[in-house]
FINUMI-685509 format. One record per residue: residue in three letters; residue number from 0; x, z, y of N, C-alpha, C, O in turn. Coordinates in Angstrom, 2 decimals, m for minus. Layout:
BEGIN
> code,pos,n_u,n_w,n_v,ca_u,ca_w,ca_v,c_u,c_w,c_v,o_u,o_w,o_v
> ala,NUM,X,Z,Y,X,Z,Y,X,Z,Y,X,Z,Y
...
***
This chain:
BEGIN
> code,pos,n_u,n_w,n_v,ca_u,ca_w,ca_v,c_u,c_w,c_v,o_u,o_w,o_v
> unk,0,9.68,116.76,85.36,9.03,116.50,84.08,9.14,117.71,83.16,8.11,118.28,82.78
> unk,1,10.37,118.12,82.79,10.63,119.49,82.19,9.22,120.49,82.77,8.17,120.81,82.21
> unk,2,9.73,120.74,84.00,8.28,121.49,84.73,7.01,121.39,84.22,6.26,122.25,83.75
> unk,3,6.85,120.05,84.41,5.53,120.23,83.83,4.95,120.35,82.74,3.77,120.66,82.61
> unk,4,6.19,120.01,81.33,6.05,120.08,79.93,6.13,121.60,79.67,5.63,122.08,78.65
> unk,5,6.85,122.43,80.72,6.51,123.82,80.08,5.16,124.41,80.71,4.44,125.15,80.04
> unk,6,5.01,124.23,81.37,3.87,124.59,82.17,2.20,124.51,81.31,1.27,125.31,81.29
> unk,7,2.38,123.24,80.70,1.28,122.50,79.82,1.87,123.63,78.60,1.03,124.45,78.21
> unk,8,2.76,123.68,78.21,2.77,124.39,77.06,2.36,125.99,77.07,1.68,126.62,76.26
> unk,9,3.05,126.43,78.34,2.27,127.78,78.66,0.62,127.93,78.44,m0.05,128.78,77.85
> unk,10,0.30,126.78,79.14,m1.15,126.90,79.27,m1.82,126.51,77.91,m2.98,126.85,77.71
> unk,11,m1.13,125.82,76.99,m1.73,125.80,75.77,m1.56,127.08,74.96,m2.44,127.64,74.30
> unk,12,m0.15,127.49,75.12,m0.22,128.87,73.95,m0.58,129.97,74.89,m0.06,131.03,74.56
> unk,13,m1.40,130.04,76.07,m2.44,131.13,76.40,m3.57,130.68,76.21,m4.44,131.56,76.23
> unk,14,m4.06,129.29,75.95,m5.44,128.97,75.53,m5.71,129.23,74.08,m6.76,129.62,73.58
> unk,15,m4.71,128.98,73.56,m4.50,128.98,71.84,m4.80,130.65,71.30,m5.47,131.16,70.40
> unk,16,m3.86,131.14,72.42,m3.99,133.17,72.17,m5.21,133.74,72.18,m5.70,134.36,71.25
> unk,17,m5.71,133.52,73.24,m7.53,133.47,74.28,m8.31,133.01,72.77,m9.06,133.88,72.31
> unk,18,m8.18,131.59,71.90,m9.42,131.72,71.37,m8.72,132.22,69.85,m9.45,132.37,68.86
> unk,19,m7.68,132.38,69.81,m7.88,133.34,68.73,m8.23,134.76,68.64,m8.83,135.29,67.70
> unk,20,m7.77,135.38,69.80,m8.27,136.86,70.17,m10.03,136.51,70.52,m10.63,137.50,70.08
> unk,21,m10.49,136.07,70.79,m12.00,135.73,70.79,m12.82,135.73,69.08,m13.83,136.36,68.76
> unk,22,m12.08,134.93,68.32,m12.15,134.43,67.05,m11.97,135.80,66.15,m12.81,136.21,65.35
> unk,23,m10.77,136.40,66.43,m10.82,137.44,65.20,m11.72,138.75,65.81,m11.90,139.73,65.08
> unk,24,m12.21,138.70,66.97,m13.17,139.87,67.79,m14.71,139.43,66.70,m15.43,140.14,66.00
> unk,25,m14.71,137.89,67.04,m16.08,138.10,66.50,m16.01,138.25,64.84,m17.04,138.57,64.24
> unk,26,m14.85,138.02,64.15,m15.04,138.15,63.21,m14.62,139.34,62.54,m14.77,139.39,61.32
> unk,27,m14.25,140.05,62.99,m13.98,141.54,63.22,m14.63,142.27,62.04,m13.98,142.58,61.05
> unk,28,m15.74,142.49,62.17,m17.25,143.35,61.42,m17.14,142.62,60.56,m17.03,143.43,59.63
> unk,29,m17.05,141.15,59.89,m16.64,140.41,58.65,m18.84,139.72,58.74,m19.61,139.70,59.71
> unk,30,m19.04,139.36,57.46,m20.11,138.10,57.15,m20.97,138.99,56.66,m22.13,138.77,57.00
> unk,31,m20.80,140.00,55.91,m21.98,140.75,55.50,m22.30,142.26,56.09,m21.51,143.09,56.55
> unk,32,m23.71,142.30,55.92,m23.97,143.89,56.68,m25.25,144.21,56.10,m26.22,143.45,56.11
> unk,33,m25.17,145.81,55.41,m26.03,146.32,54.43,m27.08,147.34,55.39,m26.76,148.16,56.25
> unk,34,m28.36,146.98,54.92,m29.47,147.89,55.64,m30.08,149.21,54.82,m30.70,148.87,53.80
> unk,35,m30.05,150.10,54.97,m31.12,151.27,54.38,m32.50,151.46,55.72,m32.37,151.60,56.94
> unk,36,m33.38,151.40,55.11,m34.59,151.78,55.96,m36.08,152.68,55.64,m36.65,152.33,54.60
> unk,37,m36.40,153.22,56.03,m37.49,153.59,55.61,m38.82,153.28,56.43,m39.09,153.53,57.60
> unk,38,m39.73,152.52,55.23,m40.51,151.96,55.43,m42.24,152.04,55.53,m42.79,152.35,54.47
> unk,39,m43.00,151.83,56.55,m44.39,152.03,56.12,m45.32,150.99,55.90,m45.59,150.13,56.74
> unk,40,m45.88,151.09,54.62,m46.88,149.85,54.21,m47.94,149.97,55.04,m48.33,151.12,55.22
> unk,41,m48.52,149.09,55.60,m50.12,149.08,55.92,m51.02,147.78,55.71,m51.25,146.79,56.40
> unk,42,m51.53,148.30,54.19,m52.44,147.19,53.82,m53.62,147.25,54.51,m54.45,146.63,53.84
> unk,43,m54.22,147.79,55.72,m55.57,147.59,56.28,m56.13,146.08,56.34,m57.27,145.74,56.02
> unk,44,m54.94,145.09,56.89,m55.30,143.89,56.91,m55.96,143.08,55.40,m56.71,142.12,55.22
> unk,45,m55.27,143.97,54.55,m55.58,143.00,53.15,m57.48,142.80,52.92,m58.38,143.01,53.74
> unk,46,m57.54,142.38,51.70,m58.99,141.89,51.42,m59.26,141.59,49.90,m58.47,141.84,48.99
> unk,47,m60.58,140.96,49.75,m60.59,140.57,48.62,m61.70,138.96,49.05,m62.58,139.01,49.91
> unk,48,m61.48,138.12,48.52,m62.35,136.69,48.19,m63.48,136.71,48.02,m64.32,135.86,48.28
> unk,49,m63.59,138.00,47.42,m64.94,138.39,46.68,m65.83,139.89,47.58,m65.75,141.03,47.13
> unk,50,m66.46,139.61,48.60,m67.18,140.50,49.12,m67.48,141.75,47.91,m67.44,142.96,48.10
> unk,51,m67.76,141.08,46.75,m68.57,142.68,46.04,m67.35,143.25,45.00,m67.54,143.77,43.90
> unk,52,m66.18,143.04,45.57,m64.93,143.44,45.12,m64.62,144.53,45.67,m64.75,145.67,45.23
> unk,53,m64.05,144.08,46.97,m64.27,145.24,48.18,m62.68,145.94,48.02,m62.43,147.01,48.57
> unk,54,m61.81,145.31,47.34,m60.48,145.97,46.62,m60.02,146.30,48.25,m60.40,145.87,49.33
> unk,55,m58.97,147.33,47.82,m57.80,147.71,48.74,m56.91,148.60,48.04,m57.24,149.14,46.99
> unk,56,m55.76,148.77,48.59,m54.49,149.57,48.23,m54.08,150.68,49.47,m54.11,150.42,50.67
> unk,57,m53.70,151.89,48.93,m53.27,152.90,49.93,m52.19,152.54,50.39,m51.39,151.82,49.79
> unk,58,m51.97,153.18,51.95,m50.48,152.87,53.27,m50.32,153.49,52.39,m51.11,153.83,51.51
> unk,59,m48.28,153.89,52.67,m47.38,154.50,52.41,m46.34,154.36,52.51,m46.00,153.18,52.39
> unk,60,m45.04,155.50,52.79,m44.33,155.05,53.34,m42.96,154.61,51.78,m43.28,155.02,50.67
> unk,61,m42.09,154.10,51.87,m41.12,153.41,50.62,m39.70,153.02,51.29,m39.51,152.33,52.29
> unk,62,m38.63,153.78,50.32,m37.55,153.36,51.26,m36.96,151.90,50.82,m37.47,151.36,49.84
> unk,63,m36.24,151.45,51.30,m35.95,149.86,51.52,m34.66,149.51,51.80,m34.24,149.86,52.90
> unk,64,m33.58,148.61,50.74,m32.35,148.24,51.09,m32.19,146.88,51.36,m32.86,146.17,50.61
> unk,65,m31.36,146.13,52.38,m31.41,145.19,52.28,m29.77,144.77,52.52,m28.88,145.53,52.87
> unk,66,m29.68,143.53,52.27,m28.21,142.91,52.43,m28.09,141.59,53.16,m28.48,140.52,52.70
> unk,67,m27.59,141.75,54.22,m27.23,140.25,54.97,m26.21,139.41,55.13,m25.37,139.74,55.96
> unk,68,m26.04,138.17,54.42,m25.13,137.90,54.86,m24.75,136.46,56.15,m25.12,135.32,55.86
> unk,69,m24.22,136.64,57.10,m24.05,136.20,57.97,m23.18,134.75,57.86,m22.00,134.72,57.50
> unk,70,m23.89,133.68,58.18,m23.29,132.32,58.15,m22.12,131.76,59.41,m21.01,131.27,59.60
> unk,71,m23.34,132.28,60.06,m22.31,132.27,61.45,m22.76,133.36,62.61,m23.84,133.90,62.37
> unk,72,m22.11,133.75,63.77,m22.53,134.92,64.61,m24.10,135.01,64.54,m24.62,136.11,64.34
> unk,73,m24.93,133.78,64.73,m26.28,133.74,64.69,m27.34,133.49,63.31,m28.35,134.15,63.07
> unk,74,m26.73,132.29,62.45,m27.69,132.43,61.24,m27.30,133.21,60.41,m26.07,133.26,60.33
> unk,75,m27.98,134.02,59.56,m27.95,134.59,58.23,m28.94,134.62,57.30,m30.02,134.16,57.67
> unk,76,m28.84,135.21,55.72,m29.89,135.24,55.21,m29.99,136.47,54.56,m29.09,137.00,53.91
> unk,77,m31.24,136.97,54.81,m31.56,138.77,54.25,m32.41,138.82,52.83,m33.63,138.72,52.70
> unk,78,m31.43,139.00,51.80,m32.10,139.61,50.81,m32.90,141.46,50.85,m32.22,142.48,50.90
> unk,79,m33.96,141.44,50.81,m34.41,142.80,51.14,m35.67,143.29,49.69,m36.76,142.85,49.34
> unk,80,m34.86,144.27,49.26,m35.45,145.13,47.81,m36.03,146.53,47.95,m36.05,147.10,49.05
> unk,81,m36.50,147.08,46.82,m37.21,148.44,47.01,m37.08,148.58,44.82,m36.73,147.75,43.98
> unk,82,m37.44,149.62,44.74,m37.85,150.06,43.67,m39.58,149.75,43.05,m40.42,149.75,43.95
> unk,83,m40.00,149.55,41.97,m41.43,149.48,41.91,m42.16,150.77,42.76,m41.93,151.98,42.69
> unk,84,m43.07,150.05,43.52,m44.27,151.01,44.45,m45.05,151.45,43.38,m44.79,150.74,42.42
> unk,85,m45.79,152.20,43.13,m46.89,153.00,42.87,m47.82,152.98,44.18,m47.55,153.30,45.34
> unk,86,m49.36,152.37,43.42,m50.19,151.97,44.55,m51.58,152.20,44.27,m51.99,151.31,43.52
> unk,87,m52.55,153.11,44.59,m53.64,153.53,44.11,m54.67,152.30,44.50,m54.85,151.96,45.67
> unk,88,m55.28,151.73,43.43,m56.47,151.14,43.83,m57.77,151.12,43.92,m58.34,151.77,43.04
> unk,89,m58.58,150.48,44.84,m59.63,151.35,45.75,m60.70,150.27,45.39,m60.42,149.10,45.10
> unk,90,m61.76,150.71,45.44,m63.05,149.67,45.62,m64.00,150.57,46.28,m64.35,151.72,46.07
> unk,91,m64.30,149.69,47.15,m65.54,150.31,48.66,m65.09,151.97,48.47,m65.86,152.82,48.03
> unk,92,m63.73,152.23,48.89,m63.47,153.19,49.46,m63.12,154.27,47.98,m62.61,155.39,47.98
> unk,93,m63.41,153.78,47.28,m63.41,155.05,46.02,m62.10,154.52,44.99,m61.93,153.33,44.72
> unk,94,m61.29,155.53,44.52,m59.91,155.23,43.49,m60.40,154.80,42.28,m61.40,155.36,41.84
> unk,95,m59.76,153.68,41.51,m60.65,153.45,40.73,m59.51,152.96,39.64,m59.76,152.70,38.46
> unk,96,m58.37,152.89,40.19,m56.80,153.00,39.57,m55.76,152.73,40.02,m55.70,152.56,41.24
> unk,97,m54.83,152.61,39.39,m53.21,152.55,39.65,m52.80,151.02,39.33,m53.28,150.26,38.50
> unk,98,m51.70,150.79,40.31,m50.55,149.89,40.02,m48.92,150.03,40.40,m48.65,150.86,41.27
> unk,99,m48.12,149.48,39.97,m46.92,149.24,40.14,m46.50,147.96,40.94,m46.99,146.92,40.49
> unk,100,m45.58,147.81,42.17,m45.44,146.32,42.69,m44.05,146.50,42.60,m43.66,147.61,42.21
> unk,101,m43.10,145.52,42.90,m41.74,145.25,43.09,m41.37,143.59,43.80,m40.99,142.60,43.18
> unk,102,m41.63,143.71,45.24,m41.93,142.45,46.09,m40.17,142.38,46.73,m39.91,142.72,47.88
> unk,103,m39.27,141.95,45.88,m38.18,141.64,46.09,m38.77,140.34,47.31,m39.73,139.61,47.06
> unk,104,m37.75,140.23,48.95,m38.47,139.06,49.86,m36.51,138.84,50.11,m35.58,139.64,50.16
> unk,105,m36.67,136.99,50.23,m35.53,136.79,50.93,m35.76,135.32,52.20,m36.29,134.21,52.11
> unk,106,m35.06,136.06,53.33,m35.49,135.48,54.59,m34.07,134.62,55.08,m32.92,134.89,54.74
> unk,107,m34.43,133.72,55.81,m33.65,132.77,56.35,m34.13,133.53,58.09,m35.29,133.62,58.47
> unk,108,m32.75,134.06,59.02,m32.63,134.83,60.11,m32.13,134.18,61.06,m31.03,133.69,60.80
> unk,109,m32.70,133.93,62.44,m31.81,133.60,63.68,m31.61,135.54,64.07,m32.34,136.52,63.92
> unk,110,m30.28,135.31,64.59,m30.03,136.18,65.33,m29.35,136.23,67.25,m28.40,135.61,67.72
> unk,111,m29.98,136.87,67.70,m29.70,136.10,69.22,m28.54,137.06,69.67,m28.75,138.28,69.67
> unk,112,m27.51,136.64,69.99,m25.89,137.15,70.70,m25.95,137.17,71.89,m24.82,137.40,72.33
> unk,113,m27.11,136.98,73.14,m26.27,136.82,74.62,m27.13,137.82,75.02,m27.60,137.67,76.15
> unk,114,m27.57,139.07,74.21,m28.52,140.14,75.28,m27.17,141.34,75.21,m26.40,141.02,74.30
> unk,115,m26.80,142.44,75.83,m26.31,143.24,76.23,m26.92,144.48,75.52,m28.06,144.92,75.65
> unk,116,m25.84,144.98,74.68,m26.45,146.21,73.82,m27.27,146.47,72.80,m27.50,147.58,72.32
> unk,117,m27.84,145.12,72.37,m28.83,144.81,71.66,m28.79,143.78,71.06,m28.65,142.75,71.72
> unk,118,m28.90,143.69,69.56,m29.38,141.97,68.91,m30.40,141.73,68.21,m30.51,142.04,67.02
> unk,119,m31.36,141.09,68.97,m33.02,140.91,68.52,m32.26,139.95,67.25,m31.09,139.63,67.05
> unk,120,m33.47,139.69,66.54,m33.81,138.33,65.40,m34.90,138.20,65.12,m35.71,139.10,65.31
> unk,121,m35.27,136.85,64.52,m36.14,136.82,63.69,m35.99,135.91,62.61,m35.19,134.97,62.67
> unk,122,m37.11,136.26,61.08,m36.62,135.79,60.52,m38.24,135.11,59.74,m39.38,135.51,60.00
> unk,123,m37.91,134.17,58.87,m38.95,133.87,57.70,m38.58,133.39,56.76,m37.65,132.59,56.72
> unk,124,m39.37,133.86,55.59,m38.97,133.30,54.11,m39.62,133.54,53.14,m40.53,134.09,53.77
> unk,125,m40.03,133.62,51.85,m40.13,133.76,50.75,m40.76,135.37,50.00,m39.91,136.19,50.36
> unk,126,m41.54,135.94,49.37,m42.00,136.64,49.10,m42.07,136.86,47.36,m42.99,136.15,46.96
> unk,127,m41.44,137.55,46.27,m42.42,137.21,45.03,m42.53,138.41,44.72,m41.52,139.10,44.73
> unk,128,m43.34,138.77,44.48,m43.97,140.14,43.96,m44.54,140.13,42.57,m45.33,139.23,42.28
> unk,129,m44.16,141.22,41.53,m44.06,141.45,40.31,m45.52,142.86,40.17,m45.48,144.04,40.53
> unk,130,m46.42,142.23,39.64,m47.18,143.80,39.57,m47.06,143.89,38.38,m47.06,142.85,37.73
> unk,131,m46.87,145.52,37.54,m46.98,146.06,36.37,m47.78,147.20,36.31,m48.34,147.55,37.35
> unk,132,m47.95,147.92,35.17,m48.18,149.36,34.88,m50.00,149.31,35.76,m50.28,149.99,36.74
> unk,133,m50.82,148.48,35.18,m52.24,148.30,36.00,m52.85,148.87,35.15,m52.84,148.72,33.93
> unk,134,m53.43,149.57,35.83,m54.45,150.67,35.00,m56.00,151.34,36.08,m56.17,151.85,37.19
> unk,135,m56.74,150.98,35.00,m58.06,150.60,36.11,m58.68,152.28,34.85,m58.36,152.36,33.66
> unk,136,m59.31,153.06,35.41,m60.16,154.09,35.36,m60.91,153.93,34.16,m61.48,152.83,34.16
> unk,137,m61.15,154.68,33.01,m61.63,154.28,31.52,m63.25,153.94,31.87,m63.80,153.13,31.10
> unk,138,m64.16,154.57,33.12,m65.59,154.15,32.93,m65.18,152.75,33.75,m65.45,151.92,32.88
> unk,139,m64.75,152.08,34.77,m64.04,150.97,35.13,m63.84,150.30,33.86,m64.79,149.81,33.26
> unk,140,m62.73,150.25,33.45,m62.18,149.18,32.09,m63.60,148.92,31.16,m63.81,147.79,30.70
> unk,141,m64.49,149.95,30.95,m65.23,149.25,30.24,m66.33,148.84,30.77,m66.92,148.05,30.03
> unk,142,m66.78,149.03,31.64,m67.48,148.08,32.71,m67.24,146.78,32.96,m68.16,145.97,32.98
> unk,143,m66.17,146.49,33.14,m65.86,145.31,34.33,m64.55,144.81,32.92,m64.44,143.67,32.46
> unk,144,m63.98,145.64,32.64,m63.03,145.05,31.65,m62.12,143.91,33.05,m62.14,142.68,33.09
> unk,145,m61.52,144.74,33.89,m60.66,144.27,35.21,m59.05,143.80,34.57,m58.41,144.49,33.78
> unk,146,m58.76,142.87,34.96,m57.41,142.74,35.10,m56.61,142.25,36.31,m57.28,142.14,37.33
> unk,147,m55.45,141.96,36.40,m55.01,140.95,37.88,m53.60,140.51,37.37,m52.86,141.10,36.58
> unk,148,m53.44,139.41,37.96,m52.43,138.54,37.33,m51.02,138.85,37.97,m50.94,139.03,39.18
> unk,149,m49.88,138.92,37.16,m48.67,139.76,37.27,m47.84,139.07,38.19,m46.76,139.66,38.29
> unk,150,m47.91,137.89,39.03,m47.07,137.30,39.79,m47.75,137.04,41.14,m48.96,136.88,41.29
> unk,151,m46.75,137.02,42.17,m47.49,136.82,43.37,m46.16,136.00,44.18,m44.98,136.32,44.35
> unk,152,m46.98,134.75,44.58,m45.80,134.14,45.41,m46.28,133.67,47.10,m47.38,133.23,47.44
> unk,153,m45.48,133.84,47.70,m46.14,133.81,49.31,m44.90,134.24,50.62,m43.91,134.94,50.44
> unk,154,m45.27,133.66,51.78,m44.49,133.64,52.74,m44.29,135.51,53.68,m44.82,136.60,53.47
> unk,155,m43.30,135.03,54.67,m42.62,136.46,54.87,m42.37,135.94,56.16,m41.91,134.81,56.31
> unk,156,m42.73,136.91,57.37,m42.34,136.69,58.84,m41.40,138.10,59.10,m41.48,139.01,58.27
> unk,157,m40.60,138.23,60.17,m40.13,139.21,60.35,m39.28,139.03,61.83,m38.73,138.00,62.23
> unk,158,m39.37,140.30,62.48,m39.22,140.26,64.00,m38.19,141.53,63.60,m38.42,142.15,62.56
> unk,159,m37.03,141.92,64.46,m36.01,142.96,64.46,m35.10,142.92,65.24,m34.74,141.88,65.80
> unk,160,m34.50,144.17,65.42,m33.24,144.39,66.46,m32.51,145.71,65.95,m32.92,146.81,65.60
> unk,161,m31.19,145.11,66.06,m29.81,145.48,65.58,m29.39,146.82,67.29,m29.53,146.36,68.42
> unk,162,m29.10,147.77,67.16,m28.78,148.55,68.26,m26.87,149.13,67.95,m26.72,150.33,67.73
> unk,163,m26.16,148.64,67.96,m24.91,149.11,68.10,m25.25,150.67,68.42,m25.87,151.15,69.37
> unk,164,m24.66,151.28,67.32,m24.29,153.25,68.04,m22.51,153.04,67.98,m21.76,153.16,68.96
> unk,165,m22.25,152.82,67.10,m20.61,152.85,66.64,m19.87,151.71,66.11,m20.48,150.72,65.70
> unk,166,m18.68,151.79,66.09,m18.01,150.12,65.36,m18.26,149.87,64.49,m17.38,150.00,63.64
> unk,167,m19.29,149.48,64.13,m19.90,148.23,62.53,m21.39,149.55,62.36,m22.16,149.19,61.47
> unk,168,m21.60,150.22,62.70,m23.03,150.43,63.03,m24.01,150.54,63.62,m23.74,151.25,64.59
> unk,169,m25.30,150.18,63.66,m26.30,149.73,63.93,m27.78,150.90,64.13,m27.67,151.94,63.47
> unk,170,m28.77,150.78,64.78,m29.58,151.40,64.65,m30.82,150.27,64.68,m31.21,149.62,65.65
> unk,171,m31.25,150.27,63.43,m32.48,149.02,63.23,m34.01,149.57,63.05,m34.58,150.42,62.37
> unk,172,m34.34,148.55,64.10,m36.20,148.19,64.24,m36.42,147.11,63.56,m35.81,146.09,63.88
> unk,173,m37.39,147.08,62.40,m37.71,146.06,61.74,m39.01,146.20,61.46,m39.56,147.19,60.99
> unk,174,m39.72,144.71,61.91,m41.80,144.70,61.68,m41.00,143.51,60.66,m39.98,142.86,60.87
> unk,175,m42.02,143.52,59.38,m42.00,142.35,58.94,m44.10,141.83,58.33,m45.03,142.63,58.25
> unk,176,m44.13,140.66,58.10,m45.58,140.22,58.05,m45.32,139.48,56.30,m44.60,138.51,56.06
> unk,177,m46.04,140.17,55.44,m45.41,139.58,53.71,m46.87,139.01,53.43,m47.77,139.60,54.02
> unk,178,m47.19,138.08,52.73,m48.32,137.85,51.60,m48.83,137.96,50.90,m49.47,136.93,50.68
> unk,179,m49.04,138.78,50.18,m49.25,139.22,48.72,m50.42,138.87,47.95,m51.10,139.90,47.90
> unk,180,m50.91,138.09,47.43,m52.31,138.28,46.54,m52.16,138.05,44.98,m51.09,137.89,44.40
> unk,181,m53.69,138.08,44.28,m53.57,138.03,43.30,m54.78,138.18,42.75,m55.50,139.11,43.13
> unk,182,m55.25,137.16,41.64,m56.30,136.96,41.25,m57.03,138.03,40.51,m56.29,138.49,39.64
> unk,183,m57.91,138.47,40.53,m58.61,139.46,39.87,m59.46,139.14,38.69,m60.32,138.46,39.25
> unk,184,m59.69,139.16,37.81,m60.43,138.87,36.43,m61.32,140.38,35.77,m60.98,141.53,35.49
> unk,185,m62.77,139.46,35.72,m63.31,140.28,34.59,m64.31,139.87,33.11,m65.33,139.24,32.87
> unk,186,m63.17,140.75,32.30,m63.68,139.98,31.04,m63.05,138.77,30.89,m63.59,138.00,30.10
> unk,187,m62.20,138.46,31.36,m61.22,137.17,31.51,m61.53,135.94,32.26,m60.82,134.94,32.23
> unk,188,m62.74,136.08,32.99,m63.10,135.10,34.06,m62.95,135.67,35.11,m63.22,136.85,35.32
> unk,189,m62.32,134.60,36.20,m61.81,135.04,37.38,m62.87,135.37,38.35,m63.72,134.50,38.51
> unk,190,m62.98,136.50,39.07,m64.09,137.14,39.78,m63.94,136.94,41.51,m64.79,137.26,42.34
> unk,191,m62.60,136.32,41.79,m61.76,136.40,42.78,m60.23,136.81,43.17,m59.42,137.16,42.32
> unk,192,m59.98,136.72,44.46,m58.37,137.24,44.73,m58.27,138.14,45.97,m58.76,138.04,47.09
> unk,193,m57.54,138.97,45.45,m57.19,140.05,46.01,m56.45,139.77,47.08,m56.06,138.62,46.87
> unk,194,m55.97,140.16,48.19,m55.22,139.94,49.54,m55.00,141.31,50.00,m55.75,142.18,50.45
> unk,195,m53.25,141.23,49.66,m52.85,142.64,49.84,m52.39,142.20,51.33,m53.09,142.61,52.24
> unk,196,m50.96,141.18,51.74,m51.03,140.95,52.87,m50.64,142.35,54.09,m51.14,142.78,55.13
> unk,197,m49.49,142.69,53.22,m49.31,144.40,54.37,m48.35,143.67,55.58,m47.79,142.59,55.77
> unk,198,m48.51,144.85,56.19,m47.35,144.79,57.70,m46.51,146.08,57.56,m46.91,147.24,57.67
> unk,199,m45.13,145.60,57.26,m43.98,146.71,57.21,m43.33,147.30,58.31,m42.38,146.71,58.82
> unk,200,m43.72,148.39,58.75,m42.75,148.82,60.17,m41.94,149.35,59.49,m42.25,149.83,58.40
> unk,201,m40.25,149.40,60.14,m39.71,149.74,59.22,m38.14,150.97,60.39,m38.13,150.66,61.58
> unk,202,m37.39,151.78,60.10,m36.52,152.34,60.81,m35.08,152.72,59.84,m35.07,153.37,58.79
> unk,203,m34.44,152.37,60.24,m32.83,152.66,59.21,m31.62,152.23,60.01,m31.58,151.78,61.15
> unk,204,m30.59,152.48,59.11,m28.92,152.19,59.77,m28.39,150.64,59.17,m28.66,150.29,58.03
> unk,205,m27.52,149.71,60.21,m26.79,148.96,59.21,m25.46,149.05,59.44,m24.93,149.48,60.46
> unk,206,m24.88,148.62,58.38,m23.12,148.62,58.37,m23.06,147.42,58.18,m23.86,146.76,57.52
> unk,207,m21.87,146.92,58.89,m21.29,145.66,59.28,m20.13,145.34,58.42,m19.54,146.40,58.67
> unk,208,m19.35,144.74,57.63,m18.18,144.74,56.59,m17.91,143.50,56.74,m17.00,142.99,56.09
***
């Protein structure tokens, strides 16, 4: 009996050792991990409601921070920011003025743990975008007397992978798919909505903490 009471006990305080050395491995890198990336807009997809609008906004590239924090090895949620864009705006191909955006997006993330060398995710969530500083071309303004409305709310897809180089860093691929629109007015009646609607490819480092 002795025998077997130590025996059981061995085998518990090497099972007990086993998942704590498992336990503090994965928790190692800690719950949060900060992204820098640099990013390229491509509004080709966007549009306007209004065929004789014809709006669009120039690509470009914008750098991009984001912060994750990790719920468990697999869910997290990514707050991801930028500074206001500067964004030339276009009608049937010709500049016709300027804007300012600031599309602060925060995503709800699976992240997948059983591939080797690599951790894909994906994520979706939330979009709100702030436009300021709109300024439409002086023979424009008094033409059309243009405005567009300062809030934009809309959904966020996003596909990515985490590449381990070193202990708690990362080498990240990030596409994300955002929403953006916004009603256009002239003379204070609404003429239609704009559909910015970019696709972000994106390349940067993360740290793990």
């Amino acid at each position: 009996m002795n025998k077997t009471l130590l025996a059981l006990a061995a085998v518990c305080a090497m099972t007990s050792g086993a998942a704590f050395a498992q336990q503090s491995s994965a928790s190692a890198e800690g719950p949060l991990m900060l992204r820098v990336r640099a990013v390229h807009l491509n509004s080709a997809n966007g549009g306007s409601t209004n065929p004789n609008l014809d709006l669009s906004i120039n690509n470009k590239w914008l750098p991009e921070v984001d912060v994750s924090y990790f719920f468990t090895p697999n869910l997290a949620a990514e707050l991801i920011l930028t500074y206001p864009q500067k964004q030339t705006i276009r009608s049937a191909g010709a500049d016709i003025g300027s804007l300012k955006h600031l599309p602060p997006t925060l995503l709800a993330q699976y992240h997948f743990t059983n591939f080797s060398g690599f951790k894909p995710y994906v994520g979706a969530g939330i979009n709100y975008t702030r436009f300021s500083s709109v300024r439409f071309n002086p023979a424009v303004q008094t033409a059309l007397g243009p405005s567009v409305d300062k809030s934009s709310w809309g959904g966020a897809l996003q596909v990515g992978v985490d590449i381990p180089l070193a202990r708690n860093l990362y080498l990240n691929f990030d596409v994300k798919k955002v929403y953006i629109s916004t009603d256009v007015h002239s003379h204070g009646a609404k003429v239609g909505k704009f559909k910015v609607d970019p696709v972000l490819a994106g390349v940067g480092l993360g740290w793990r903490f």
